[in-house]
N, C-alpha and C positions, 0 to 999 in steps of 0.2 A: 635530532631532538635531544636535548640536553637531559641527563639524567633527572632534573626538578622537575622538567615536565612528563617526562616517565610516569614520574611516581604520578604529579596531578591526574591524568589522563588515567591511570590504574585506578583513583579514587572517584574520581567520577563514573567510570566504569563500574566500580563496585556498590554505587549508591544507584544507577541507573537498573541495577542488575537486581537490588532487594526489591524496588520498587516493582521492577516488572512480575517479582515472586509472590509481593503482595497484589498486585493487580484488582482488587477490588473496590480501595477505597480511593480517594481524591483527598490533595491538601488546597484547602481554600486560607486565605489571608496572607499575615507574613512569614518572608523568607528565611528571615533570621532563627538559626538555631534555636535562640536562649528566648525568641520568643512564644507565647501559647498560640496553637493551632486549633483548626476544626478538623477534625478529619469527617470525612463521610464512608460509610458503611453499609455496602449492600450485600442482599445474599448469596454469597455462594459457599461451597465446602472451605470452612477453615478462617472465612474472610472476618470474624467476628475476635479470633484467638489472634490471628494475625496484626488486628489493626490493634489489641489493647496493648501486645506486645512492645510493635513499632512504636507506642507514644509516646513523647516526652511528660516531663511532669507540666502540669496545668494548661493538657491539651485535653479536649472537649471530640468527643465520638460523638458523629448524631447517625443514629441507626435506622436505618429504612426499614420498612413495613416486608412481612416476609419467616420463611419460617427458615431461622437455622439449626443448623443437626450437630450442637457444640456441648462442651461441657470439660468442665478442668479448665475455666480461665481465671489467669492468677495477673490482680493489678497490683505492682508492688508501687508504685508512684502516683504521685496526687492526679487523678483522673477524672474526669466527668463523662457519663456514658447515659447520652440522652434518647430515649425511643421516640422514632416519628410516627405513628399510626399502632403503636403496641404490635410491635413485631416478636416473634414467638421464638423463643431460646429454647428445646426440647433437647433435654440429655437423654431421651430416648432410656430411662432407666437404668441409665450407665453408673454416676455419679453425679458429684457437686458440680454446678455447674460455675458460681461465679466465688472467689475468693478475694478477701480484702486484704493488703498487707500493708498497707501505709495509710496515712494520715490524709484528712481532706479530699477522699473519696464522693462523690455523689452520684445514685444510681438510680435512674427514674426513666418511666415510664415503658417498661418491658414486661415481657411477659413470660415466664418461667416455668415450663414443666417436666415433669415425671423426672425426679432426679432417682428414686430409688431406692427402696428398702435396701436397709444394711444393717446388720447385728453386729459389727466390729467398729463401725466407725457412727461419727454424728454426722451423718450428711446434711446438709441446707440448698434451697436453691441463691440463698447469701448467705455468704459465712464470715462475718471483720474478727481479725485472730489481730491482737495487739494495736489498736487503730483507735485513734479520736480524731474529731470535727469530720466525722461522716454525714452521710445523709444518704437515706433508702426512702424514696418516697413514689408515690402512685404508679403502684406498681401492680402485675396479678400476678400472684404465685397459684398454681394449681398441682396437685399430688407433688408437693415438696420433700415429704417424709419430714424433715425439717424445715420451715420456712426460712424464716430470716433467725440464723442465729448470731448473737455478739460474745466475743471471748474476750476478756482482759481488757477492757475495750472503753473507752469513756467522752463524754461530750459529743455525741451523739443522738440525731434525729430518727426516728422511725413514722412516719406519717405517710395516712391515706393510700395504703396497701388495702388488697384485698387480697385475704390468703387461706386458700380453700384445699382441704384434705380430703383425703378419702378413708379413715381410719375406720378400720373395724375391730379390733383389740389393742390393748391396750401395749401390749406386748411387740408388737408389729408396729405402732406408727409414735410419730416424734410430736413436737409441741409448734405449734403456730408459730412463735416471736419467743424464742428464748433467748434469757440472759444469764450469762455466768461471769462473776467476779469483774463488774462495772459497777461506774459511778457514775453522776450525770446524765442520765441517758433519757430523752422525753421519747414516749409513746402516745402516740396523737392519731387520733382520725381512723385508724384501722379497722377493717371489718374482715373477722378469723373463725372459721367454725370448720369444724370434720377432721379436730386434732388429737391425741393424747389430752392436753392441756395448751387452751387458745393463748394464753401466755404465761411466761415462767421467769421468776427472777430467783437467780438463788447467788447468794454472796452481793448484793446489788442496792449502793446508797446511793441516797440523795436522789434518785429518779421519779418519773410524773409519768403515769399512766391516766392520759385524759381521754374523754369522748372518745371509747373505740365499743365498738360492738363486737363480743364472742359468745358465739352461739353453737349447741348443738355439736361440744367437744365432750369426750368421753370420759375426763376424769374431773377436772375443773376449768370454769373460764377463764380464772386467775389462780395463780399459783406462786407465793410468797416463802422461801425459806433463807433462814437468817439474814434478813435483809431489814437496814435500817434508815430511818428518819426518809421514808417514801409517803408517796400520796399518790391514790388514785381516784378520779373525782370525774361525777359525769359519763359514766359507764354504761352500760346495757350487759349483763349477765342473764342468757337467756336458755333454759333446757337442755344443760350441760347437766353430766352427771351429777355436779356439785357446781354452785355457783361460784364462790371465791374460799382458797386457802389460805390464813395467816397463821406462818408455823414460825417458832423460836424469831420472832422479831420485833422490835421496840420502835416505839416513836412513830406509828405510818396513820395516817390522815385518811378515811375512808369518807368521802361525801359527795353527795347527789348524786350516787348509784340506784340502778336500778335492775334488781336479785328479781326473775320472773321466771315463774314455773320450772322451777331444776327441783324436780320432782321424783323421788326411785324411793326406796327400801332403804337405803339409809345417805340420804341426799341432804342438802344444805344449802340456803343462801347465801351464809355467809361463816366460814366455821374460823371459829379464833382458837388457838391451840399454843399455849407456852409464848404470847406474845404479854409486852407491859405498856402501858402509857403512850396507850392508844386512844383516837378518836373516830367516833361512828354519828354519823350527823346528815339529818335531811337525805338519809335514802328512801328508797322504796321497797319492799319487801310483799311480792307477793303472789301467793300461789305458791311454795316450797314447801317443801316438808316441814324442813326445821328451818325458820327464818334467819335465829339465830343461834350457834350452837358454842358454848366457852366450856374450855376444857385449858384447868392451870395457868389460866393469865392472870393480869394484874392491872390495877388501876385503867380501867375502859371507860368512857364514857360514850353512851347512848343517848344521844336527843336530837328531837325534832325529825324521829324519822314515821315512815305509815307499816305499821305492821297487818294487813290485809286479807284474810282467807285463806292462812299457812294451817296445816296443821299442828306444827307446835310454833308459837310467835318466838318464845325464845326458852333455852332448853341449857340452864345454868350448872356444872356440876361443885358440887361442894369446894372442888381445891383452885375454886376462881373467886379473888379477893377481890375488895373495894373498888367494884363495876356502879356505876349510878346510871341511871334510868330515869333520863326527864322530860317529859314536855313530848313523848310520843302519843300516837295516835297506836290502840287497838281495836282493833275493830273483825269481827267476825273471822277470828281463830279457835280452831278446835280446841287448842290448848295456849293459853297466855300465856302461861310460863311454868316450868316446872323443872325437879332439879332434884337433886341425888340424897341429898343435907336435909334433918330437922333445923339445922342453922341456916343462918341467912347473916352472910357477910358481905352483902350488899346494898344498896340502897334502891327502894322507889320512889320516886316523888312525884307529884302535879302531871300525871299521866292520864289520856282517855281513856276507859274501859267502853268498852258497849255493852259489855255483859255485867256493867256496874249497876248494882237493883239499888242504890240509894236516895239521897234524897238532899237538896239543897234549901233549908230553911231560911238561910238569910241574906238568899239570892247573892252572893258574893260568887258566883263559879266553881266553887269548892264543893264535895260531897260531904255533907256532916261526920257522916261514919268511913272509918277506914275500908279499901277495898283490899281481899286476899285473893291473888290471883292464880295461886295454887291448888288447882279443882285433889281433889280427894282421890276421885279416879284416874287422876294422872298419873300418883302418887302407885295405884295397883297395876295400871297398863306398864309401870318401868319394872316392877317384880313381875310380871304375868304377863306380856303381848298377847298373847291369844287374847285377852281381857277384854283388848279395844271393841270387839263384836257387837259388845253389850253397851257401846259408848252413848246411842240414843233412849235407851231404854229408860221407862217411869221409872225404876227402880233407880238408878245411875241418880239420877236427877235432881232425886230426893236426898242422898246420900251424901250428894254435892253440896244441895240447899242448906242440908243438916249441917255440915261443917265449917260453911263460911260464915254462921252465925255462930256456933259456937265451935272455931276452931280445935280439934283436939290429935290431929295428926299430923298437919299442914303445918308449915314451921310458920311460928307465930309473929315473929323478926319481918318473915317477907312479906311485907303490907305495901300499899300505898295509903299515908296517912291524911292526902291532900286530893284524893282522884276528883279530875276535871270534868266539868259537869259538858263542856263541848269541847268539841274536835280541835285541835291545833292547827294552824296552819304551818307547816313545816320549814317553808320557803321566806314564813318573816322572821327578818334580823331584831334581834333582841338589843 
């Protein structure tokens, strides 16, 4: 044997030799190197870390049904890693289980759990650290600690997960689908409850949070810090400590959400804090504490949404500027609006009240007389809370009645000078 075929026969050897180490999976199609494979994947110990390792780039895993005991797998090349029957990935509380380190990742149809409380690190049951054109979709994650998190991360898909916590302090557990310091990034279809906060963007442009449902997360079901020119539209926000946060962020699109019973001691719909030239349009608001709550923003507009049986419909503080207010519907809130300021550096216009006692004389839709939708004792319940006790009482009533005719405490600025004699419909385009 010639020394050439030495060596051939050693390499064949040694490709025959990893195979038989992997031993679990099969290649189906072609033979060629440079071309993409299928591998298949069943379970045994290790056989899940092993085959992402052995892959080439834009080789395709299809994972058999089955529960593996893995966790620490790092795909650093474009991969595709497909579940056949939602086979179950169980880090057994160890760690992270699955890591993104390249570009054009796709990871669907698995099922991921108990990766494990950590105080030192952000663990996820996905974690893309420097990655664009990924895709995480129909997926379960259950006790993730972190779900799906994205880092430095951009043009990327998140859709039609389901990602289930088990959070009981806040201190203790992590966020549903968080983002840090991305751009492009859509959130689609996902349904996320039993987290810290069901999702989180913090440093994060130009991304779309559509049609997901977060429920029943313990701080918010959205969570927005300096992140800009975002939209999230078509939502379900439901019995979360707080329904959605916008903290220090400009330009983000809020419509046809829907803010339902996130109701506690001092809970919110939807809380806007130090955000500007923003829109809130065609939501739904109802059953919250405070429907809506602006604290140091700027330039907002409110219209065409249902403000519904909130205790405070909307809860304005004096150092929030030129917010307009049109074309909504209120309807049976303890409190319409009330707010910190004898000023009113806001606007109302052409809005429902139900609790509007007017009168249309020349049948045009309009109420003749201005409506003031700042009760008097709204005015004492923000100096006094105990106060509210006395909120049905004859007494209350009167005091109410007395002021909105003759305003003398209620800032006089905050009017509707056009209130609508019937309901809006929310959903028609103007």
């Amino acid at each position: 044997m010639t020394k050439r075929e030495r060596a051939n026969a050693r390499a064949v050897l040694a490709a025959f030799s990893a195979a038989a180490a992997l031993g679990t999976f099969g290649l189906s199609g072609g033979i060629s190197p440079a071309a993409a494979r299928t591998i298949r994947v069943s379970a045994s110990p290790g056989s899940l870390t092993a085959a992402v390792a052995a892959a080439a780039a834009g080789d395709t895993l299809r994972i058999a049904a089955g529960v593996y005991q893995e966790y620490g797998i790092e795909i650093t090349r474009p991969t595709t890693l497909i579940g056949e029957g939602f086979p179950v990935i169980d880090a057994g509380e160890r760690g992270q289980i699955i890591t993104v380190r390249s570009d054009s990742v796709r990871i669907e149809g698995l099922e991921l759990r108990n990766v494990g409380t950590s105080f030192m690190e952000d663990r996820a049951a996905v974690k893309l650290v420097n990655a664009s054109g990924c895709t995480i979709a129909r997926n379960r994650i259950v006790n993730g600690f972190f779900g799906i998190y994205l880092e430095n991360s951009g043009s990327c898909t998140v859709s039609g997960n389901e990602v289930r916590g088990q959070a009981e302090r806040e201190s203790t557990s992590g966020n549903g689908i968080h983002l840090w310091h991305c751009r492009d990034i859509t959130i689609d279809g996902n349904v996320v409850s039993g987290h810290r906060d069901g999702v989180y963007f913090e440093f994060v442009d130009n991304s779309h949070i559509t049609r997901n449902q977060s429920r029943d997360n313990l701080r918010y079901g959205l969570h927005f810090m300096f992140s800009h020119h975002d939209s999230y539209v078509d939502n379900t926000f439901e019995r979360n400590g707080a329904g959605v946060a916008v903290m220090y962020s400009d330009y983000v699109i809020m419509t046809g959400n829907r803010f339902v019973r996130n109701w506690g001691r001092a809970s919110y719909g939807l809380l806007l804090k130090d955000i500007r030239d923003s829109d809130v349009s065609r939501n739904t608001f109802r059953g919250n504490t405070i429907a809506i709550y602006s604290e140091g923003s700027n330039r907002v507009t409110v219209t065409r949404n249902d403000f519904i049986e909130n205790g405070y419909a909307v809860k304005i503080m004096g150092d929030s500027f030129e917010h307009t207010f049109s074309h909504n519907n209120f309807v049976g809130n303890e409190f319409e609006v009330t707010t910190n300021s004898t000023r009113s550096p806001n606007t109302f216009r052409s809005n429902y009240w139900s609790d509007y006692h007017g009168y249309d004389m020349d049948g045009d839709g309009v109420g003749d007389i201005p409506h003031h939708p700042v009760r008097l004792f709204s005015l004492l319940v923000e100096r006094e809370p105990a106060a509210v006790i006395l909120m049905n009482s004859l007494l209350v009533k009167i005091i109410d009645a007395t002021e909105r005719m003759l305003p003398a405490f209620t800032p006089r600025m905050l009017a509707d000078d056009q209130p609508l004699i019937e309901a809006v419909n929310i959903d028609a385009r103007e």
